[in-house]
C-alpha positions as CSV (number, residue, x, y, z in Angstrom):
1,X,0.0,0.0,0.0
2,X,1.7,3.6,-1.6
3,X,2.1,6.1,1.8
4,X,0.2,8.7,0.8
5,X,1.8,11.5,3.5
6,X,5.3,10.2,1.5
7,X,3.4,10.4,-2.0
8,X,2.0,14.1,-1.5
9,X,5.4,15.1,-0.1
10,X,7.0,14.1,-3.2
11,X,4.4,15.7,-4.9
12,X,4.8,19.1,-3.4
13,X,8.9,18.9,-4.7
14,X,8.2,17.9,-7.5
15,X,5.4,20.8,-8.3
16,X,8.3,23.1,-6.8
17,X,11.3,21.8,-9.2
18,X,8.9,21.7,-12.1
19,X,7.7,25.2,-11.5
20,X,12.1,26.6,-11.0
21,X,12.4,24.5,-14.5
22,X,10.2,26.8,-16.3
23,X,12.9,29.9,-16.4
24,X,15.8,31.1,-15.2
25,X,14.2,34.1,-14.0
26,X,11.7,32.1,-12.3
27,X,14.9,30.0,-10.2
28,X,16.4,33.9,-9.8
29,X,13.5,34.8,-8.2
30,X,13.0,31.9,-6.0
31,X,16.7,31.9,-4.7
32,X,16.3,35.9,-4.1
33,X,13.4,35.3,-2.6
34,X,14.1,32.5,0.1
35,X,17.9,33.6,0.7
36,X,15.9,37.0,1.9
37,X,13.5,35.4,3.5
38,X,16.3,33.1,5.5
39,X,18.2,35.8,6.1
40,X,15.8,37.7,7.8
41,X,14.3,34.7,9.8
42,X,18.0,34.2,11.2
43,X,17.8,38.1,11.8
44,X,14.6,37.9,14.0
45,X,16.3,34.7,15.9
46,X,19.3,36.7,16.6
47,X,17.0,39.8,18.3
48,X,15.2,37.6,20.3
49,X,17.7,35.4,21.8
50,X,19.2,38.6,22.3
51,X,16.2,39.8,24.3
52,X,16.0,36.9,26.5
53,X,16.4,38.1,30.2
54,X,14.7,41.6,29.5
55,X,11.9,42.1,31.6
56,X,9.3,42.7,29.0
57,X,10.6,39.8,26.5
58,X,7.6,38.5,26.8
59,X,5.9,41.4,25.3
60,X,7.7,41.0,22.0
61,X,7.6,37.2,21.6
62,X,3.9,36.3,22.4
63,X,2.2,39.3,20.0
64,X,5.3,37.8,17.5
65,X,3.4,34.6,17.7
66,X,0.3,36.2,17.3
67,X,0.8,38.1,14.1
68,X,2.2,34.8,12.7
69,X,-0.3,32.9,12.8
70,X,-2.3,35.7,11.5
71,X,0.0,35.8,9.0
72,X,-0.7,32.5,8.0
73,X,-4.7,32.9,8.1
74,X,-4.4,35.5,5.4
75,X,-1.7,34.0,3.1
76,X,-3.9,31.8,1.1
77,X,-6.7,35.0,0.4
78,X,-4.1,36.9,-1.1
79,X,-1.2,34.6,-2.5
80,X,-3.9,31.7,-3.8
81,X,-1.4,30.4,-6.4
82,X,1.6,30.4,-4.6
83,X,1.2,26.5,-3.2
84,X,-0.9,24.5,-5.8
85,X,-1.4,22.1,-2.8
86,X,-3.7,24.2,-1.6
87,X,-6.4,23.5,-3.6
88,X,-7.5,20.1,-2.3
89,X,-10.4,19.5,-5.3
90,X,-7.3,18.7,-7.7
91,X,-7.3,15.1,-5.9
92,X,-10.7,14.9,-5.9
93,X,-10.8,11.7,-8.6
94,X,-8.1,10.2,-6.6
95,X,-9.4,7.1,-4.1
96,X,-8.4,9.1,-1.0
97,X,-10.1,9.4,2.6
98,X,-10.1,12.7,4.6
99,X,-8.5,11.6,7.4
100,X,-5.1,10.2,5.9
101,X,-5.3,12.8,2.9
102,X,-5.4,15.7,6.0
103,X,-2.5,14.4,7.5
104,X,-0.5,14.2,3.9
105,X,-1.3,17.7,3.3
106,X,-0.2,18.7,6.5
107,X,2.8,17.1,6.4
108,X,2.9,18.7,2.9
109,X,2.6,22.3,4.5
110,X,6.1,22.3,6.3
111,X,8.3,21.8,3.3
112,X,8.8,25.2,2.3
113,X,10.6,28.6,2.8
114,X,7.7,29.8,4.5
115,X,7.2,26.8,7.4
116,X,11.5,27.5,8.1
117,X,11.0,31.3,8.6
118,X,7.9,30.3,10.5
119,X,10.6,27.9,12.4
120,X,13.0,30.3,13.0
121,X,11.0,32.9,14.3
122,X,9.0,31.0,16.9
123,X,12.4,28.9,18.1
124,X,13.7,33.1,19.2
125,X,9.8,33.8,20.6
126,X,10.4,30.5,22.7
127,X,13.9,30.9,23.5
128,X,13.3,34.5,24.8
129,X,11.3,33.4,27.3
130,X,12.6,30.2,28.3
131,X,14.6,30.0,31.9
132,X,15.3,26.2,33.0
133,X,15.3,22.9,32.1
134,X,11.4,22.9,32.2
135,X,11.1,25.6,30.4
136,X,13.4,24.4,27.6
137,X,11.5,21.3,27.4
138,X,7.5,22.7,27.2
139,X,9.8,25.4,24.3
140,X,10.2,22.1,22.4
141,X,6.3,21.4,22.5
142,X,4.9,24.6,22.4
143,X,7.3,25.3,19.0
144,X,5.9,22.4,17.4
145,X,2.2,23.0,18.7
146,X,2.7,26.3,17.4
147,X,4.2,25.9,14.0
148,X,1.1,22.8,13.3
149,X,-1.7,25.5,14.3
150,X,-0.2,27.8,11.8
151,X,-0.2,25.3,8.7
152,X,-3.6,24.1,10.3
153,X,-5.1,27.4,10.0
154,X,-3.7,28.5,6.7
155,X,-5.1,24.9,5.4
156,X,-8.4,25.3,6.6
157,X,-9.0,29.0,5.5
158,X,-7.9,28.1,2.2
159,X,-10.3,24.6,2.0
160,X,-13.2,26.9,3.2
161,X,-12.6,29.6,0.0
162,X,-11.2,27.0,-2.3
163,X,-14.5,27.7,-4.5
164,X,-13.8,31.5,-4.4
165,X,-9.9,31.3,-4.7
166,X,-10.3,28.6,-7.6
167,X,-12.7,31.7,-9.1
168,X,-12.2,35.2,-11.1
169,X,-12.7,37.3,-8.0
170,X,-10.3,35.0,-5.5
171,X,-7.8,36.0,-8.3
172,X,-8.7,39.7,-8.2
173,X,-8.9,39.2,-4.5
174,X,-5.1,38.9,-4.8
175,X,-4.5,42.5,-6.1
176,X,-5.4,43.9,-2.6
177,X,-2.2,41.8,-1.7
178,X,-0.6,44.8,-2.4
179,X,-2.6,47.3,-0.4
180,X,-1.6,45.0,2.5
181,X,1.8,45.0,2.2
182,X,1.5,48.8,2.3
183,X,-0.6,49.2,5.3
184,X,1.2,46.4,6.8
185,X,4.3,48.3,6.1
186,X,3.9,51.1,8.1
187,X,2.0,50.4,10.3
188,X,4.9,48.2,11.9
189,X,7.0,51.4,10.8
190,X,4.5,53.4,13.0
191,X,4.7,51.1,16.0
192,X,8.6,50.6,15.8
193,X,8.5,54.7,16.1
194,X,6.3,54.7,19.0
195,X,7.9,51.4,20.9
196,X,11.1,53.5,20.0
197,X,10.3,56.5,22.4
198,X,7.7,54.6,24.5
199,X,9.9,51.2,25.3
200,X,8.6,47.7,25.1
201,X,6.4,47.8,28.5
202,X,3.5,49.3,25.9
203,X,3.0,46.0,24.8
204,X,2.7,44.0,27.8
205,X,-1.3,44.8,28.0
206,X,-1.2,43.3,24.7
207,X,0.6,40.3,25.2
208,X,-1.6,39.4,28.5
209,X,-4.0,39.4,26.4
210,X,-2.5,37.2,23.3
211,X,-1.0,34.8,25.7
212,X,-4.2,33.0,26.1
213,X,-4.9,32.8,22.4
214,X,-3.9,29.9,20.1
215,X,-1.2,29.4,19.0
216,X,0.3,32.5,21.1
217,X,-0.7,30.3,24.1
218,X,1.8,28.1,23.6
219,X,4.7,30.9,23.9
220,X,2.9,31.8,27.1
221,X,3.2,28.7,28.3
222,X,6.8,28.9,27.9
223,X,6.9,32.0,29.8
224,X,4.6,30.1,32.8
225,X,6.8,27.3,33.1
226,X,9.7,29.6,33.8
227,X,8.3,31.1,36.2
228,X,7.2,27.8,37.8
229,X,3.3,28.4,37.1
230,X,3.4,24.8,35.6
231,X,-0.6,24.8,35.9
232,X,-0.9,27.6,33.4
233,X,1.7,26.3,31.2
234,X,-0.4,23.1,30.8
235,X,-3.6,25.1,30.5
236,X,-2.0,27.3,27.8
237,X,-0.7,24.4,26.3
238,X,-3.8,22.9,26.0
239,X,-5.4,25.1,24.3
240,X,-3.2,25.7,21.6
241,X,-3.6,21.7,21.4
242,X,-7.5,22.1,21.3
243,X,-7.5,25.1,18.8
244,X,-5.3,22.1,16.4
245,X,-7.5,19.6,16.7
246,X,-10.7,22.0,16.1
247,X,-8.8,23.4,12.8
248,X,-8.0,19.8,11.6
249,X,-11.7,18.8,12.9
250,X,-13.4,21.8,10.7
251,X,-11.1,21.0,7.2
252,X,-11.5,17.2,7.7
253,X,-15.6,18.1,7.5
254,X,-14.7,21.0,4.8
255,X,-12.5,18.2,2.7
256,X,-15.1,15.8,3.1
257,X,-18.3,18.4,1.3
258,X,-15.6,19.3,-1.4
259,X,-14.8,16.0,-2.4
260,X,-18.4,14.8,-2.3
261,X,-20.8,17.6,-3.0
262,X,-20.9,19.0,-6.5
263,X,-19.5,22.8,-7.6
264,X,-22.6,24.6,-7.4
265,X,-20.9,28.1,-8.2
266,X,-22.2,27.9,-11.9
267,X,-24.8,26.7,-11.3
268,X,-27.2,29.9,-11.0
269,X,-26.6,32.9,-13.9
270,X,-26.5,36.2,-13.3
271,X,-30.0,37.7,-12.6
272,X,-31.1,40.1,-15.3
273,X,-31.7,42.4,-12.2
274,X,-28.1,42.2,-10.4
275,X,-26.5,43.0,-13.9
276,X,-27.9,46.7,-13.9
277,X,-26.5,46.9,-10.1
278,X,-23.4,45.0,-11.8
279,X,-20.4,48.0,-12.8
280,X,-20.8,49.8,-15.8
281,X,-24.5,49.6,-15.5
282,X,-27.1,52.5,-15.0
283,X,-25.0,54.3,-12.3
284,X,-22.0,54.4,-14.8
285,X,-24.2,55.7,-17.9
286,X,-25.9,58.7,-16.2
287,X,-22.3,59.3,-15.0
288,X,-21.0,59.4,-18.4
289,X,-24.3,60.8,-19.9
290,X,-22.5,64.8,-18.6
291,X,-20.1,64.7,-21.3
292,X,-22.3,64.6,-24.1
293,X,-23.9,62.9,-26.4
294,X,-23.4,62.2,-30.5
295,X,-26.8,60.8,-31.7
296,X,-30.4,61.6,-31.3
297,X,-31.3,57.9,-29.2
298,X,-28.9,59.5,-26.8
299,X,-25.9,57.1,-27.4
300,X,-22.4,58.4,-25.5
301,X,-20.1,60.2,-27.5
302,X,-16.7,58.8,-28.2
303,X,-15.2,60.5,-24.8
304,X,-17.7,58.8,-22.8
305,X,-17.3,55.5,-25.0
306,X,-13.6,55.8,-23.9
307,X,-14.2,56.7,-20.3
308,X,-16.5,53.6,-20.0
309,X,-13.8,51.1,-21.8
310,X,-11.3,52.5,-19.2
311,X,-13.2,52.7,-15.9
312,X,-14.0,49.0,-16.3
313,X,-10.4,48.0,-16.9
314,X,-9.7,49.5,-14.0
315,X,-12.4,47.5,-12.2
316,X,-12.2,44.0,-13.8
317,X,-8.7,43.7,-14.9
318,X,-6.2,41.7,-12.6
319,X,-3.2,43.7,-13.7
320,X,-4.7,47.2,-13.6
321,X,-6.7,46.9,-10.8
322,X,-3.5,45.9,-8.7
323,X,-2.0,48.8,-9.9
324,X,-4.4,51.4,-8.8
325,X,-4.8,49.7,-5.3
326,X,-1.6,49.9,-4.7
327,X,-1.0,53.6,-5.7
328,X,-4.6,54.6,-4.1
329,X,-3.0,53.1,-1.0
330,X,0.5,54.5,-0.7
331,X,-0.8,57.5,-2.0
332,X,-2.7,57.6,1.4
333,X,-0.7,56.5,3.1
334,X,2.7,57.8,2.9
335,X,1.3,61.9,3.7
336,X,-1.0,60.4,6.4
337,X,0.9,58.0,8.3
338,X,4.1,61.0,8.7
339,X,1.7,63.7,9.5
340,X,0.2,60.9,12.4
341,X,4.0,60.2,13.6
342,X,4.5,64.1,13.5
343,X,7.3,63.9,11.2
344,X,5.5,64.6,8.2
345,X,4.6,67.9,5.9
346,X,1.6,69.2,4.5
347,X,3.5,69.6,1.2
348,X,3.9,65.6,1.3
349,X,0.3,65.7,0.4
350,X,1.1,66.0,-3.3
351,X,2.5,62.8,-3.0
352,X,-0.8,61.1,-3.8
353,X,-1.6,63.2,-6.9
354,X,1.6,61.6,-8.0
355,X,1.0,58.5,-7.4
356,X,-2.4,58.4,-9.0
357,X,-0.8,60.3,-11.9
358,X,1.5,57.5,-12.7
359,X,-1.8,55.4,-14.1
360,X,-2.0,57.6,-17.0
361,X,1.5,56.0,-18.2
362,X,1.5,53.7,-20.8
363,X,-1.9,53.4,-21.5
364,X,-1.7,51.7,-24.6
365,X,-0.2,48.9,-23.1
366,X,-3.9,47.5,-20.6
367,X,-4.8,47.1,-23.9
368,X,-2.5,44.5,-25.0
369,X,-3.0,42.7,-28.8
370,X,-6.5,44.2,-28.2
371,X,-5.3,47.7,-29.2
372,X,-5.9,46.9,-32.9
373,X,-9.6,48.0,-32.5
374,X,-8.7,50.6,-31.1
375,X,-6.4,51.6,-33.4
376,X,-9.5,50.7,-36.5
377,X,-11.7,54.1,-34.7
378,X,-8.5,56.5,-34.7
379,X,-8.1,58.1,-38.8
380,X,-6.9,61.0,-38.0
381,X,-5.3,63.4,-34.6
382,X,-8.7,65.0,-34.0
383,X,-9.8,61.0,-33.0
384,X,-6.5,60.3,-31.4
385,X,-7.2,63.5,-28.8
386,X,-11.0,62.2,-28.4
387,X,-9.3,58.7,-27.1
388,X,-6.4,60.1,-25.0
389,X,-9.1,62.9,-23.5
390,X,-11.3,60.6,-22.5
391,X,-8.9,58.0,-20.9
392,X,-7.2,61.3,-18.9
393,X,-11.0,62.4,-18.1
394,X,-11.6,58.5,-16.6
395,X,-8.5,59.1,-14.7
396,X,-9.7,62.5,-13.0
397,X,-13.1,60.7,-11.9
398,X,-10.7,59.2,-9.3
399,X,-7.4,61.0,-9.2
400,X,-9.3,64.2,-8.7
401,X,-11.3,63.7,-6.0
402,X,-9.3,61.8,-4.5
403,X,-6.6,63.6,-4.3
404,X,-8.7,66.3,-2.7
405,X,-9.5,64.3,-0.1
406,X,-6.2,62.9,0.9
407,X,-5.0,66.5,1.3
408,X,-7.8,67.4,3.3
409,X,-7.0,64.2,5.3
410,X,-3.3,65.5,5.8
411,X,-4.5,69.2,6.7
412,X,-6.8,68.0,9.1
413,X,-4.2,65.7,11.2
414,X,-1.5,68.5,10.7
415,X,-4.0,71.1,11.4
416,X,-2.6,73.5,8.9
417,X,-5.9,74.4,7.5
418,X,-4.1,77.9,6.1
419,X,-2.0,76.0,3.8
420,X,-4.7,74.0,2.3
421,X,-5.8,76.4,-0.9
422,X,-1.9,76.3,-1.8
423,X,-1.2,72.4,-1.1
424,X,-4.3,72.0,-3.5
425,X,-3.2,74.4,-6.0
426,X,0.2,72.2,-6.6
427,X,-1.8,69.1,-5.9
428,X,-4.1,69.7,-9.0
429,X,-0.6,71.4,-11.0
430,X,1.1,68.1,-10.7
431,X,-1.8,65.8,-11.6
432,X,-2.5,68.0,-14.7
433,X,1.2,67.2,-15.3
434,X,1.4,63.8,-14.8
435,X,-1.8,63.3,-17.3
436,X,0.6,65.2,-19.7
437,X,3.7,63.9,-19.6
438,X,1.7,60.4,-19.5
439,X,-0.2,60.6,-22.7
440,X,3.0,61.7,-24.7
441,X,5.5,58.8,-23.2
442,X,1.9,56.3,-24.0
443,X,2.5,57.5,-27.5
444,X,6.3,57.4,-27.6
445,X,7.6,54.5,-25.3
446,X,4.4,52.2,-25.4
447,X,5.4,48.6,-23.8
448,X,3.3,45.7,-23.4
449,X,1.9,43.9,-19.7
450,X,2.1,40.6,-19.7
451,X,-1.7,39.1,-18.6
452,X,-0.1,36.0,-17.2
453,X,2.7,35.9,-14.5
454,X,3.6,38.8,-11.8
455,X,6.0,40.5,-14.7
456,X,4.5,43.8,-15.2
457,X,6.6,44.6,-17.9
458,X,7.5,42.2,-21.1
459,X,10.6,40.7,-21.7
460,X,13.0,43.2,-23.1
461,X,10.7,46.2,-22.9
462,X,11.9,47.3,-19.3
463,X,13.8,50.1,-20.6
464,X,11.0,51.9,-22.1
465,X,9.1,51.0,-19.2
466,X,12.0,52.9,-16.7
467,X,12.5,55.9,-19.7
468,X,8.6,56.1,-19.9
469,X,8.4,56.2,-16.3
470,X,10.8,58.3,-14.1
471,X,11.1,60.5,-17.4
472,X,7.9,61.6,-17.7
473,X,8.1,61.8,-13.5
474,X,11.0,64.2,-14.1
475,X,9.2,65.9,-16.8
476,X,6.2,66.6,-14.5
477,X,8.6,68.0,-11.9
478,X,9.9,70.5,-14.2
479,X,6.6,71.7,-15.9
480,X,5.5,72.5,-12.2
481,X,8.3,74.6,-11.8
482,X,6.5,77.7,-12.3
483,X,3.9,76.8,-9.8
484,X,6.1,75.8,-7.0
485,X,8.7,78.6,-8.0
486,X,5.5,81.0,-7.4
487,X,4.5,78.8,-3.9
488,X,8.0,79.8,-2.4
489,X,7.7,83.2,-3.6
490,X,4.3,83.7,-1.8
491,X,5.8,81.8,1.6
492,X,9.1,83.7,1.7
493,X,8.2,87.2,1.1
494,X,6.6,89.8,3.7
495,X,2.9,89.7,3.5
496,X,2.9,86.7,0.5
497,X,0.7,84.3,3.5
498,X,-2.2,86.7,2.6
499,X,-2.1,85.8,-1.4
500,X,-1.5,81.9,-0.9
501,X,-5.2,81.2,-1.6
502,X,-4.4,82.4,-5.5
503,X,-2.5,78.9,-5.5
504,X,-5.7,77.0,-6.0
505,X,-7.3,78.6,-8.8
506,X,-3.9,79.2,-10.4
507,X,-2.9,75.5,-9.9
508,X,-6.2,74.6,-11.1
509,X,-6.4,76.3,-14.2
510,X,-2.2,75.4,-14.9
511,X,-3.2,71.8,-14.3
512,X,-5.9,71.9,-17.1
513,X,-3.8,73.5,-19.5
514,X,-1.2,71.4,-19.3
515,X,-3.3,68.8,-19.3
516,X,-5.2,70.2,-22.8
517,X,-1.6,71.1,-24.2
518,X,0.2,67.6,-23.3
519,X,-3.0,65.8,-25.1
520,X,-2.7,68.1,-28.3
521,X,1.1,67.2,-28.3
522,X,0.2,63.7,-27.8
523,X,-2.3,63.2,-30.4
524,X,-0.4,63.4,-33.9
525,X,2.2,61.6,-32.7
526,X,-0.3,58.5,-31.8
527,X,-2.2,59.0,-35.0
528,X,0.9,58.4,-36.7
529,X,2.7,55.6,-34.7
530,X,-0.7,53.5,-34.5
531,X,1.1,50.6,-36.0
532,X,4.4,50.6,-33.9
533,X,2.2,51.0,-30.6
534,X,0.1,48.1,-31.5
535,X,3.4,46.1,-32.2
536,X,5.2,47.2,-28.8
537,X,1.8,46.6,-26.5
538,X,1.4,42.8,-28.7
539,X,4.5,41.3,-27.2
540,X,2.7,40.0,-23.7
């Protein structure tokens, strides 16, 4: 009889080798990748077995264990193809019984770079608490207890959503992978700042807390044993044991309805109904309905034609969407996060109009092979400014507003409400820019976006995609220079604070005409390169 925990072992390096075989960039990436991740996991170790005997260790390596695990619960939501053992309906023709096939796939989960950091770091969470012989031997448990409710969890949460994760909006559910990472960023920035000045005793109401939570509880117990609370240590350790044998309890019973029920997911269609509540439905038409229509049964004109083709790019493609979460997020989050830690400036504000302004780049290239029927509507540089006005138009339905309100945002926390009017004036300057500089380097260094993969930029087009880039970023800069040349003015010279609410209707009215001037510059030059752009944006 074939051992099937051996068989799924084997399977899991085999899926692994197969996958490095694929590329060299792919085995690049992977060595990068794990030497990095290593490195840092040997990093953490380090600083906590450098903590042990500091009187609030404890603080620091039971919310450590904590925001693992938690780690884990989120992984497979956001990073659903990055173990293809994950999805357990792939055996489902195979003769297999929950019960063994949960303990393969357990077994499975602690091959990888991602089970050895997990290792590392909760060997330092253990070994920072750890005083005795006693305590050394419940560290040996409670890192083992510990690293099996981790795989258990992230197992379980991803058997529970393999439907949605198998689906179209599990894989757009991984572009918000990026606004985590960004939030996640700094906020840990944020807290190192404030455990900085504050010291590591703010998180001991924390960790009293966490200490009896799973698997969390099994660092605590670790801490009880040292202290010779050997009652609490075995209660803590308990319940970390409990909350494993409830996690393999609930995906045992969620294995068992995958591999027995029927995929009911298609098996309903979309209600005529939802589909009007569905994007790009009423809402979206009297939306585009204010710029105008072209034909007496009140069909959208071409610039509304064009701001509907590229709002729902932004909303249903993969690549696109990631993008604009991402820069909607740092945007955010870089003026408000330093104006919260006091270290920030109003002025930073503008960061988010650049960010957003950054979409317009290369906008050619969401279109991919699909460009040619684009390229079939556009005769002549009066149709190539209709299709670049209304993709910068689709742009501003976000950018604009949005950028408002992030600068508002950054006011309000600063409390520098006298600045707004001037901070809004260069925000709305530099997103008029952006849109500029952007539709001529879409019409001069188009490159294409790969639709399958992470690469955002095709093979051998990453130069355009750096010229196109921090060019046109450079070339923004500089066309704002008269409006931040007149900004200093107005700050540095007697009496000036009284005229620094000019700066808004100046940088409003700058912003459009840059905006109007870079789309008339852009235009001929598109109209004339249609069949080089459609070349450059075919090679994904």
């Amino acid at each position: 009889m074939t051992d099937v925990t051996a068989t799924v072992v084997r399977l899991k390096l085999s899926l692994l080798r197969n996958g490095l075989r694929q590329s060299g960039g792919r085995r690049a990436a992977f060595v990068v990748s794990a030497v990095l991740a290593l490195l840092f996991g040997a990093a953490q170790l380090l600083g906590l077995v450098l903590l042990r005997g500091h009187p609030h260790a404890d603080a620091v390596a039971v919310p450590a264990a904590a925001v693992l695990a938690l780690g884990w619960a989120v992984m497979p939501l956001f990073f659903p193809g990055g173990d293809e053992t994950l999805d357990p309906t792939r055996l489902v023709m195979l003769p297999l019984r929950p019960r063994p096939l949960v303990r393969a796939l357990l077994t499975a989960s602690l091959v990888g770079v991602g089970p050895l950091f997990s290792l590392l770091l909760l060997v330092g969470c253990a070994v920072s608490v750890a005083h005795g012989t006693v305590a050394y031997a419940v560290a040996v448990a409670a890192v083992a207890l510990a690293l099996l409710v981790c795989v258990a969890l992230a197992r379980t949460v991803a058997a529970a959503n393999v439907r949605l994760l198998s689906s179209r909006k599990g894989r757009d559910l991984a572009v918000l992978s990026g606004l985590v990472i960004a939030v996640g960023a700094q906020l840990v920035n944020f807290g190192a700042r404030s455990l900085g000045s504050a010291g590591l005793g703010e998180l001991a109401p924390v960790a009293d807390v966490v200490r009896w939570l799973p698997p969390a509880s099994a660092i605590g117990a670790v801490r009880a044993a040292s202290e010779g609370a050997y009652g609490t240590a075995a209660a803590q350790l308990g319940l970390s044991a409990l909350a494993l044998a409830l996690l393999v309890g609930a995906w045992a019973r969620t294995l068992t309805r995958l591999m027995t029920a029927p995929d009911g997911s298609t098996l309903q269609a979309l209600d005529p109904a939802d589909r009007s509540r569905s994007f790009g439905g009423a809402g979206l038409r009297r939306l585009l309905s204010a710029f105008g229509t072209e034909s007496p049964n009140g069909a959208p004109s071409r610039t509304g034609t064009v701001m509907a083709r590229a709002l729902r790019y932004i909303w249903r493609d993969p690549k696109t969407k990631a993008a604009w979460v991402t820069s909607l997020a740092i945007g955010l989050i870089v003026p408000l996060f330093n104006a919260l830690q006091g270290t920030g400036s109003i002025y930073f504000a503008c960061f988010a109009a650049g960010m957003l302004g950054i979409q317009m780049y290369n906008q050619f290239g969401q279109d991919t092979s699909a460009f040619w029927m684009v390229a079939t509507t556009i005769s002549s540089p009066r149709d190539a400014f209709a299709e670049l006005r209304g993709r910068a138009l689709a742009l501003l339905v976000i950018t604009l507003p949005y950028a408002t309100l992030v600068t508002a945002l950054t006011t309000a926390v600063l409390g520098d409400w006298a600045r707004l009017p001037e901070v809004l004036g260069l925000s709305f300057a530099l997103l008029g820019a952006m849109l500029a500089t952007g539709a001529w380097t879409s019409a001069r260094f188009p490159y294409s976006i790969p639709q399958e993969g992470h690469r955002n930029v095709a093979a051998g087009q990453a130069g355009l995609a750096w010229i196109a880039i921090f060019g046109g970023m450079v070339s923004a800069a500089l066309l704002c220079a008269p409006v931040i040349a007149l900004t200093i003015a107005l700050n540095v010279s007697a009496g000036g604070d009284e005229w620094t609410w000019v700066l808004l209707p100046l940088g409003a009215a700058y912003g459009a005409g840059i905006t109007w001037s870079g789309l008339r510059l852009a235009a001929p030059r598109t109209a004339a390169n249609l069949p080089e752009i459609l070349a450059a944006v075919s090679r994904g």
